[in-house]
C-alpha positions in Angstrom: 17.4 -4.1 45.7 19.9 -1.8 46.9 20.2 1.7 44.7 23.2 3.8 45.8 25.6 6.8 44.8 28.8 6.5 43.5 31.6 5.6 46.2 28.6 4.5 48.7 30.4 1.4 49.6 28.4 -1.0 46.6 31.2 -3.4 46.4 32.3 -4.0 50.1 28.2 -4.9 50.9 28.5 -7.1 48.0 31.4 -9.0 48.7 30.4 -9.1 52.5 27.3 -10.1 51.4 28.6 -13.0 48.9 31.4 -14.0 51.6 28.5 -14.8 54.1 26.2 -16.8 52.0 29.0 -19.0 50.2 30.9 -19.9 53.6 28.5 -22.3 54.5 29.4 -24.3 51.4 26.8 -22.8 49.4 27.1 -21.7 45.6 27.4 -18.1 44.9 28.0 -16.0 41.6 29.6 -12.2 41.3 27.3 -11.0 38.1 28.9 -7.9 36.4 27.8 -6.7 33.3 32.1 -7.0 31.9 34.9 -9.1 33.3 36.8 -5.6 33.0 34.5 -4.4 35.9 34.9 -7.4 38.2 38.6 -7.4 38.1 39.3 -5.7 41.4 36.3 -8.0 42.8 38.2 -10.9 42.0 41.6 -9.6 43.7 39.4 -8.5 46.8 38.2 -11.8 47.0 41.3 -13.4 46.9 42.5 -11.1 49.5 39.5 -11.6 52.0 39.8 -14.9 51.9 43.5 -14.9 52.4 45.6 -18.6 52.7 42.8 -19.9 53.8 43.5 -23.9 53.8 42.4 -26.0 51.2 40.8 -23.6 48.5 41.0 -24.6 44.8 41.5 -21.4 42.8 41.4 -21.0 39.1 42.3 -17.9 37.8 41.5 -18.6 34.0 37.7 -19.5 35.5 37.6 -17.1 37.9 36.3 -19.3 40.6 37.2 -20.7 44.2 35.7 -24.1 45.0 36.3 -24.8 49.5 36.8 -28.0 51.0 33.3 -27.7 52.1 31.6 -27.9 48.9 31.5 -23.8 48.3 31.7 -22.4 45.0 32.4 -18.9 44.7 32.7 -17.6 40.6 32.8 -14.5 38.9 30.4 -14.1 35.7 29.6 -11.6 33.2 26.5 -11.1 31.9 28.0 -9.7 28.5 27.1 -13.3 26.4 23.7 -13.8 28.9 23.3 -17.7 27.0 26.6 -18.7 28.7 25.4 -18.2 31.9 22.8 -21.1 31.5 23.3 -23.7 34.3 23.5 -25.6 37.5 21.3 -23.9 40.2 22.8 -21.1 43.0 22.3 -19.9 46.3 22.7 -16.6 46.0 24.1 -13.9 43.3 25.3 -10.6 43.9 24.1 -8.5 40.5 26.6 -5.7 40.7 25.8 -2.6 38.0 22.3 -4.3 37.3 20.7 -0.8 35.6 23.5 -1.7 33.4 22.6 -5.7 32.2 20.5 -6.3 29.8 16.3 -6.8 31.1 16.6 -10.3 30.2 19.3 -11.4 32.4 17.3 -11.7 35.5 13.8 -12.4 34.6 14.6 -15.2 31.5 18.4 -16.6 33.0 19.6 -15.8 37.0 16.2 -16.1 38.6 15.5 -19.6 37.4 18.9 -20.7 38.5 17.8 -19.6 41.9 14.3 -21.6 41.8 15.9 -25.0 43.1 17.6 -24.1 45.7 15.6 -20.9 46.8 18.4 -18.8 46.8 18.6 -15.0 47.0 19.8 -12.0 44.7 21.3 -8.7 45.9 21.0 -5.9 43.1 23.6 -3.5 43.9 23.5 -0.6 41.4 23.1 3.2 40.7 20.0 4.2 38.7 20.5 4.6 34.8 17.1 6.1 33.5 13.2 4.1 34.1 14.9 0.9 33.0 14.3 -2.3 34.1 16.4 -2.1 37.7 14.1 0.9 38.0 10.7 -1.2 37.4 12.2 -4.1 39.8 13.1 -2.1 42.3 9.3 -0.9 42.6 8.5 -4.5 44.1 11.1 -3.6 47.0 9.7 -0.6 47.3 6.3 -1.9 48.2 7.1 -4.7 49.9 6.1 -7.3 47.2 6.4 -11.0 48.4 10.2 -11.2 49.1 11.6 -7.9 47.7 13.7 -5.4 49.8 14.5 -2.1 48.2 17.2 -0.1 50.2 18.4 3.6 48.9 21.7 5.3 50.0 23.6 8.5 48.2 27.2 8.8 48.1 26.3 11.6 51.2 25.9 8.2 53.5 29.3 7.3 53.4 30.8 8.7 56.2 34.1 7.9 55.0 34.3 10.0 52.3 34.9 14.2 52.9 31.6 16.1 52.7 34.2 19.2 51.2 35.2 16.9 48.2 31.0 15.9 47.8 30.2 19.6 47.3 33.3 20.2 44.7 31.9 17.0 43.1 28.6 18.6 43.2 29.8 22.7 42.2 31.2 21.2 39.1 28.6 18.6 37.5 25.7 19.0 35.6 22.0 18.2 37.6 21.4 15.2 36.2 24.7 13.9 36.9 25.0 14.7 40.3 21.2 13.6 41.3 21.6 10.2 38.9 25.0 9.1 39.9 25.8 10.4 43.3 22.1 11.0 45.0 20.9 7.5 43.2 17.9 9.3 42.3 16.2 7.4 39.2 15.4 9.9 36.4 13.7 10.1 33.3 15.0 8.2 30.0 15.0 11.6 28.0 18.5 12.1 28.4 18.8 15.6 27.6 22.2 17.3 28.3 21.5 20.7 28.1 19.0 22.6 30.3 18.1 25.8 30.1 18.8 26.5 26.4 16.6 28.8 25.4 17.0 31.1 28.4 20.6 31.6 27.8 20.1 33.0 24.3 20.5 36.5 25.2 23.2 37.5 22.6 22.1 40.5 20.1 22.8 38.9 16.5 24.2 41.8 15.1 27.2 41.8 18.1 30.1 43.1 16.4 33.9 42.7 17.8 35.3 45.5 19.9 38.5 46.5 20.0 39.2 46.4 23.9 37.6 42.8 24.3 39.4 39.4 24.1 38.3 36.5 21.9 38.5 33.0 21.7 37.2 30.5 19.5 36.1 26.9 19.3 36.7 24.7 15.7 34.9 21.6 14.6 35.7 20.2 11.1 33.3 18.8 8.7 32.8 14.9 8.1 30.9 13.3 5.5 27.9 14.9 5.5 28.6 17.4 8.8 29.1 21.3 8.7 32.8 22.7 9.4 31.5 25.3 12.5 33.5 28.1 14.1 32.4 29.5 17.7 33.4 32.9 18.8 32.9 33.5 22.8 33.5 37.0 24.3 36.1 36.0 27.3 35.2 38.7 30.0 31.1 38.3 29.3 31.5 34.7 28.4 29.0 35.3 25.3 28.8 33.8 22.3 29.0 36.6 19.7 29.5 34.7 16.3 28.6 31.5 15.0 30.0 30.3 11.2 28.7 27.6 10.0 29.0 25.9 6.2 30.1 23.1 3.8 30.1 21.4 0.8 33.4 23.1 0.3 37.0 21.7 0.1 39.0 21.9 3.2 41.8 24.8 1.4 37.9 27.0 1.0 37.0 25.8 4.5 40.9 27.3 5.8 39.9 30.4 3.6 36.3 30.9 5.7 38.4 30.4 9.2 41.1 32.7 8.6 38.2 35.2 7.2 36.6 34.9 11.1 39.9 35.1 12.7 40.9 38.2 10.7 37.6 40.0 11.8 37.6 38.5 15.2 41.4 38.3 15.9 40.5 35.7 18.7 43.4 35.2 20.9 43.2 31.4 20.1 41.2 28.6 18.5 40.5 25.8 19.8 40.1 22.9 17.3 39.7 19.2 16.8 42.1 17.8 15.8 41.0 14.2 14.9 41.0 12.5 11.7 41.3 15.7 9.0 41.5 18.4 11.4 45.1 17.6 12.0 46.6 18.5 8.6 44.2 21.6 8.4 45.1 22.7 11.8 49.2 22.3 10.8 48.2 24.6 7.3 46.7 26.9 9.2 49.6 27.0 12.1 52.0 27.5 9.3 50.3 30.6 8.3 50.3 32.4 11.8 46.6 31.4 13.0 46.8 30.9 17.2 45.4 27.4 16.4 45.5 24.3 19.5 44.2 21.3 18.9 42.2 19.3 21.0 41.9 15.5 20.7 38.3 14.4 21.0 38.3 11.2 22.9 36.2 8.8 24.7 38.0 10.3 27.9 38.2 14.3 27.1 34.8 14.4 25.0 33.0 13.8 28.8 34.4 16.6 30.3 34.4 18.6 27.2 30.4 18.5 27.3 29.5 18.0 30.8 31.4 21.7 31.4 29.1 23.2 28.8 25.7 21.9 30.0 27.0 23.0 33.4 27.8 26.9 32.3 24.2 26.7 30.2 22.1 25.4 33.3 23.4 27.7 35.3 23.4 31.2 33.1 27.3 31.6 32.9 27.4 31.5 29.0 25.2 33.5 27.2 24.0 32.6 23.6 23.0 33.9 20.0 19.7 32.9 19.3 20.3 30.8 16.6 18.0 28.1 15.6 20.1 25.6 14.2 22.4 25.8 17.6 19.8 25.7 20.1 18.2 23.0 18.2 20.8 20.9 17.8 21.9 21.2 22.1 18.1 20.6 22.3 18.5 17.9 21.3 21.4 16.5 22.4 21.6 13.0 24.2 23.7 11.1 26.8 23.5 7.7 27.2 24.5 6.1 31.0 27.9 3.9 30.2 28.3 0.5 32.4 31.8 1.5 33.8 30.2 4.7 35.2 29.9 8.0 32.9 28.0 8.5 30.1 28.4 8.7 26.3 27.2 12.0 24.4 25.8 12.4 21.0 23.2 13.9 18.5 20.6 11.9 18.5 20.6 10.1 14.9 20.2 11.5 12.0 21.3 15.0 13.7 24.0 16.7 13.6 26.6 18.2 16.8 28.8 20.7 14.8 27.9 23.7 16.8 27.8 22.2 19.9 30.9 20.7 19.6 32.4 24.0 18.7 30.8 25.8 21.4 32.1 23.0 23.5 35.5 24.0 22.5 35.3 27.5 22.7 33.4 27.4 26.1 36.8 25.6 27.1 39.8 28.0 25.6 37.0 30.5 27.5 37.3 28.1 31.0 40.6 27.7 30.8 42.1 30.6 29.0 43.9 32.3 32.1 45.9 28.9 33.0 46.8 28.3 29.4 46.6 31.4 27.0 49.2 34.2 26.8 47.2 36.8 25.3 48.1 38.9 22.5 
């Protein structure tokens, strides 16, 4: 059981690892929890091995059979029932946190029985999971189990200046789950220090000798249209406006309303789905609107740079209830590939931290990419 940080070196011990066991002209499997994820595997392998005579190679199988009878394959453990088989000699369980908890008990270890093969579990911790509950067994020395723990610190390949830039700009439980390997609690809470950040009087009016900037997040289905107005030399959050049930030209109306009191020097809005034509009506009629396109790829950094500023008392907040409840409650969930997904938790609802998101950014950012007014 081997948990390590990001950019330890998982992958070359695994292949190593797989390489030595397999040479012999023993069976051997590379278990990822995609194909997607193994991809580079399969090239390294390729490339170890070299023109290395008489090896059958099938790309569409992603396997190499050698003249002496070893088998090396690449599997995913995404469809677990079509990994039922012939018996191994060893398997190398890359990103196990991420496989499902029956893979190994209920499918790999039984195809290991016969032959009494060995596993290596190569992965970085995601929550108390399963990985977390096996890897108890190496930790006390239980029959055959090994458990082994190295951060991304241990690699002395990798500059210790770019570690601590890594670690100046993530959140705590980023930093300690993916690059110390430490295993944390399932809770998943994004936000930290919530509740100590809400400093903000909520009768803050605008001042004339301050800038502004604002964050937008439109209304869907049964969502609230929410508009965030930060203070951009105290980084505070003076206004929060928050309603619905109204049509999108009313909704326009209530933002031009805060922009006209606020004059904020731009607002920063999704623009996804109806947000688009909204944000063109309201371009059209002189309002400093951007719009930002929430993605799988820019919603990560969108959120992780919030939950950083709140855990570590550079934003300041109104106490309002329905705000601090809702990044209260806030999740993440760990993704496979290495990241993690955020959302309210269901039933909940994310429009003010999404705005705040986006207003803590134009905030961030606002010297590189704002010409003020």
């Amino acid at each position: 059981m081997v948990a390590a940080g990001r950019r330890f070196g998982k992958t070359h011990v695994g292949l190593v690892a797989l390489l030595q066991k397999t040479m012999p002209g023993r069976v051997g499997w590379w278990l990822s929890p995609t194909y997607g994820m193994a991809e580079q595997v399969w090239r390294d392998l390729k490339n170890l091995l070299g023109d290395a005579h008489r090896l059958n190679i099938s790309e569409s199988g992603h396997r190499i059979d050698m003249a002496n009878g070893g088998v090396i394959a690449i599997r995913s453990s995404h469809n677990p029932d079509h990994l039922r088989g012939a018996g191994l000699d060893f398997v190398v369980l890359d990103e196990a946190a991420f496989m499902t908890p029956d893979v190994w008990p209920e499918i790999i270890q039984p195809m290991l029985l016969e032959r009494k093969g060995g596993a290596l579990f190569l992965s970085s911790p995601n929550g108390l999971n399963w990985f977390w509950q096996v890897y108890q067994m190496g930790v006390n020395n239980k029959r055959s189990w090994r458990a082994f723990h190295f951060t991304s610190l241990d690699n002395p390949l990798i500059d210790a200046a770019e570690l601590e830039a890594l670690r100046l700009n993530s959140a705590e439980r980023v930093w300690r789950e993916e690059y110390l390997a430490e295993f944390m609690s399932d809770s998943g809470q994004v936000f930290r220090g919530v509740r100590a950040a809400a400093t903000v009087a909520p009768d803050t009016q605008p001042q004339p000798d301050k800038r502004y900037i604002a964050g937008l997040d439109w209304a869907r289905d049964n969502d609230y249209t929410c508009m965030a107005v930060m203070e951009y030399e105290t980084r505070r959050l003076v206004a929060l406006e928050r309603f619905h049930g109204v049509g999108y030209a009313l909704q326009r109306d209530r933002v031009k309303q805060v922009c006209e009191r606020w004059r904020p020097a731009v607002v920063w809005a999704e623009s996804n789905s109806m947000g688009g034509p909204n944000i063109e009506a309201l371009q059209a009629e002189g309002l400093p609107i951007r719009p930002f396109v929430t993605s799988a790829s820019s919603k990560a950094p969108l959120i992780e740079a919030l939950a950083l500023a709140v855990e570590r008392a550079q934003v300041a907040l109104l106490p309002d209830e329905v705000l601090l409840g809702e990044l209260s409650a806030y999740r993440m969930e760990r993704l496979p590939g290495g990241g993690y997904r955020y959302m309210a938790p269901p039933g909940g609802h994310d429009d003010t931290v999404i705005a705040l998101a986006l207003a803590w950014h134009g905030v961030h950012h606002g010297l590189l990419t704002i010409d003020f007014l």
